[in-house]
C-alpha positions in Angstrom: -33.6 -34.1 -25.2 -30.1 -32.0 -24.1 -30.3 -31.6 -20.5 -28.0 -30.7 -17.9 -26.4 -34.1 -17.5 -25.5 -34.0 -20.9 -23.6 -30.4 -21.0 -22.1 -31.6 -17.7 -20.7 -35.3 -19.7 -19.7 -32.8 -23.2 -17.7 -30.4 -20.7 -16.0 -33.3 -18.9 -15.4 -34.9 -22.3 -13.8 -31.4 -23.7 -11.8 -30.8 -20.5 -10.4 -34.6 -20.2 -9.4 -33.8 -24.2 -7.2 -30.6 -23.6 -5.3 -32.9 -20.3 -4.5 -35.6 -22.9 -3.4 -33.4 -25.7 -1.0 -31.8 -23.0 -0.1 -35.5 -21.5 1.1 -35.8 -24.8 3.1 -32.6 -25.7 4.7 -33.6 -22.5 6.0 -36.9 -23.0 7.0 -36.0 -26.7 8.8 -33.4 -24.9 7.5 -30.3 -26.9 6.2 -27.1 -24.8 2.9 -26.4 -23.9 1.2 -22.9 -24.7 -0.6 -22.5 -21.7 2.8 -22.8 -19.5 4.7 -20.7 -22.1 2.0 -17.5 -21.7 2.1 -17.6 -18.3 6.2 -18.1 -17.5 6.4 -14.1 -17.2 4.5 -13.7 -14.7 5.8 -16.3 -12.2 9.1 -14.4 -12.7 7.3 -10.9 -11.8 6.3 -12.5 -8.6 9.4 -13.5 -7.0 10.7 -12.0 -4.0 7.1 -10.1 -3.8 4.6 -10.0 -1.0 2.5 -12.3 -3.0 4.9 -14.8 -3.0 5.8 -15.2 0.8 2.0 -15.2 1.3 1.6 -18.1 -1.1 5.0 -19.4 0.5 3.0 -19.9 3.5 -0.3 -21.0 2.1 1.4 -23.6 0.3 2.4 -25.3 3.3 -1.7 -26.2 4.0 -1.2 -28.9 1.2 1.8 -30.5 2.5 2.4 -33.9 4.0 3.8 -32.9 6.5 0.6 -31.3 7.7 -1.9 -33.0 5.6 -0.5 -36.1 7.3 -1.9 -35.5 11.3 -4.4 -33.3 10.2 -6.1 -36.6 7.9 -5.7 -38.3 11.6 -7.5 -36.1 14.0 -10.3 -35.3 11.3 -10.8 -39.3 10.3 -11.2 -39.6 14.7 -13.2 -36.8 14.7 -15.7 -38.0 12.0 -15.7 -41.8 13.6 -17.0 -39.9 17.0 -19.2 -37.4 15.6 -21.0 -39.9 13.3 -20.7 -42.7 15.4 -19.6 -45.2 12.8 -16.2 -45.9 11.6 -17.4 -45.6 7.9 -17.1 -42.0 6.8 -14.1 -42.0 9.2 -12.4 -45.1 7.0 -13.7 -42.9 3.4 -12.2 -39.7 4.6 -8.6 -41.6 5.8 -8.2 -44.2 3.3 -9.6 -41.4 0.1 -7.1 -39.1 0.6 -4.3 -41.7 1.3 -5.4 -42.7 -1.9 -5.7 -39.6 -3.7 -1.7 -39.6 -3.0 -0.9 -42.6 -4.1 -3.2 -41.8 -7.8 -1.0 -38.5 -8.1 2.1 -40.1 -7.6 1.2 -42.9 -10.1 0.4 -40.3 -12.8 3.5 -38.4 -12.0 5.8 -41.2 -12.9 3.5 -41.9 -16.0 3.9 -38.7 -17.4 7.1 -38.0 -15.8 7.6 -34.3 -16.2 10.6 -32.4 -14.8 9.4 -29.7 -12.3 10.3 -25.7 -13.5 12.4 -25.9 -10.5 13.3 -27.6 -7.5 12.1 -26.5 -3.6 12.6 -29.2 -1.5 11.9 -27.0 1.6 8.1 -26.6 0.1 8.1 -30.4 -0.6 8.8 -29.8 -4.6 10.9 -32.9 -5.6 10.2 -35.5 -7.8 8.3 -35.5 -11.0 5.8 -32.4 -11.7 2.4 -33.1 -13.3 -0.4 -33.4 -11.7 0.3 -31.2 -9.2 0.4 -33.0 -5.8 -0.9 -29.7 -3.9 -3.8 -29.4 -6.3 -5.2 -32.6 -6.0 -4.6 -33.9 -2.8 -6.0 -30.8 -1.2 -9.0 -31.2 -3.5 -9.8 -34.6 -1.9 -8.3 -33.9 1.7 -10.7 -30.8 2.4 -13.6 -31.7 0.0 -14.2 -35.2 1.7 -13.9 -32.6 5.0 -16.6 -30.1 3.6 -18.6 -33.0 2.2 -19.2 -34.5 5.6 -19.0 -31.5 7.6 -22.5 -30.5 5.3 -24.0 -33.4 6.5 -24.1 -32.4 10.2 -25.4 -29.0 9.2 -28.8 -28.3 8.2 -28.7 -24.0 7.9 -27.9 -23.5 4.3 -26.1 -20.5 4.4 -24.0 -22.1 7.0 -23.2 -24.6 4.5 -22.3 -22.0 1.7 -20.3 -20.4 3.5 -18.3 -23.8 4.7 -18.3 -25.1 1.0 -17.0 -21.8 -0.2 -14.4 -21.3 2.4 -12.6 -24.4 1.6 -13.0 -24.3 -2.2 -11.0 -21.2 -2.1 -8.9 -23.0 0.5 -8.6 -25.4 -2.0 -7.8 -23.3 -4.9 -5.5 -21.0 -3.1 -3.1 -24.0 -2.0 -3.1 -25.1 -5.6 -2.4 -22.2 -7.0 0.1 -21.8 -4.7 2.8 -24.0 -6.8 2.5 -21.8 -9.2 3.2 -18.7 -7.7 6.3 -20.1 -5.9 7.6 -21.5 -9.2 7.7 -25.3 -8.8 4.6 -26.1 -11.0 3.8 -25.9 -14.2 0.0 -23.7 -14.7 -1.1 -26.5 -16.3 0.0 -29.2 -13.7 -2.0 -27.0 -11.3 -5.0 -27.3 -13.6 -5.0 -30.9 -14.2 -4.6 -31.6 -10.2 -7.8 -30.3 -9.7 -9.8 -31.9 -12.5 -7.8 -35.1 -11.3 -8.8 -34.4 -7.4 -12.7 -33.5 -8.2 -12.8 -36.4 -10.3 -11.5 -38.8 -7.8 -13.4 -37.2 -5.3 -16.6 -37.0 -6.9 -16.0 -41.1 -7.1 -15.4 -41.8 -3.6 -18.2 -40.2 -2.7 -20.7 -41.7 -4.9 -18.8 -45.0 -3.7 -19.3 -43.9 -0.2 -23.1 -43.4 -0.8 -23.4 -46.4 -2.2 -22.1 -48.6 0.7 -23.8 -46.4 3.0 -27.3 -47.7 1.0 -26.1 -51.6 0.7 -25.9 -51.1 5.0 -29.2 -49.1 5.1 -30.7 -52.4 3.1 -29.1 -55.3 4.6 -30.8 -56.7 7.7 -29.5 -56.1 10.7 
């Protein structure tokens, strides 16, 4: 019988489809629709209010404050669970979330729209970096943060909050010209995906320990 898990697998299959047929356009060096509809109004946006907002937001993906912010959270996870576990997931996850996206980027090796080394946007353009680091940084964060809360609506409102954290900083490259739309698009399905497995790996060690004699 068709259940949920099985319109969950057909719309990861579909999604997963439409990345690879753009993978593709990419390295044969032919332009992608998506990006081509949606040029005009990155060009509408420049020197707007909306773009020195999103100059700013843009920064909350960065390394350069991703970097000590991965620190003090991976500490303050060790102390608040007691156990250097989720502390270890939430370091060594997104630390590996960065080194994925820049694999993929030298795979595909797409050129950026333009170049903005002041907002970190060097180097190769799809995935975007700020899409799918971010994904993992902040969803490992809201992920654990749950698990010390037990008021659902508290934990709505935390889940939401940095989902649309996460969406804004993505979205951000965009707006500020130095992603593609659809390098935006494929951080995030490549950040939830990767995500989505570290957690499950995370659960699983978590019930090897819970098994194993002490």
């Amino acid at each position: 019988m068709w259940n949920r898990r099985h319109t969950m697998l057909l719309l990861l299959v579909i999604v997963l489809s439409v990345i690879g047929i753009w993978i593709g356009r990419i390295i044969s060096g032919r332009i992608i629709v998506v990006d081509q509809l949606t040029r005009g109004l990155v060009d509408q946006l420049a020197d707007t209010y909306f773009y020195t907002v999103f100059r700013w937001i843009t920064e909350l993906g960065s390394g350069t404050f991703l970097t000590p912010f991965t620190v003090i959270v991976a500490f303050i996870v060790w102390r608040s669970f007691r156990d250097w576990l989720p502390a270890l997931v939430f370091g060594l996850g997104t630390l590996g979330s960065h080194g994925l996206n820049v694999l993929i980027k030298h795979l595909v090796a797409r050129e950026r729209p333009s170049i903005f080394i002041a907002a970190n946007a060097e180097g190769f353009s799809f995935p975007s970096g700020h899409a799918m680091i971010p994904m993992v940084c902040y969803g490992l964060l809201a992920y654990f943060l749950t698990k010390k809360i037990t008021s659902s609506k508290s934990v709505f409102i935390i889940q939401f909050s940095l989902a649309l954290l996460i969406f804004l900083i993505g979205i951000s490259r965009y707006v500020i010209n130095v992603h593609y739309l659809t390098d935006v698009l494929a951080g995030f399905v490549f950040g939830f995906l990767y995500l989505i497995g570290i957690i499950i790996l995370y659960e699983k060690l978590q019930s090897v320990r819970r098994k194993s004699p002490t």
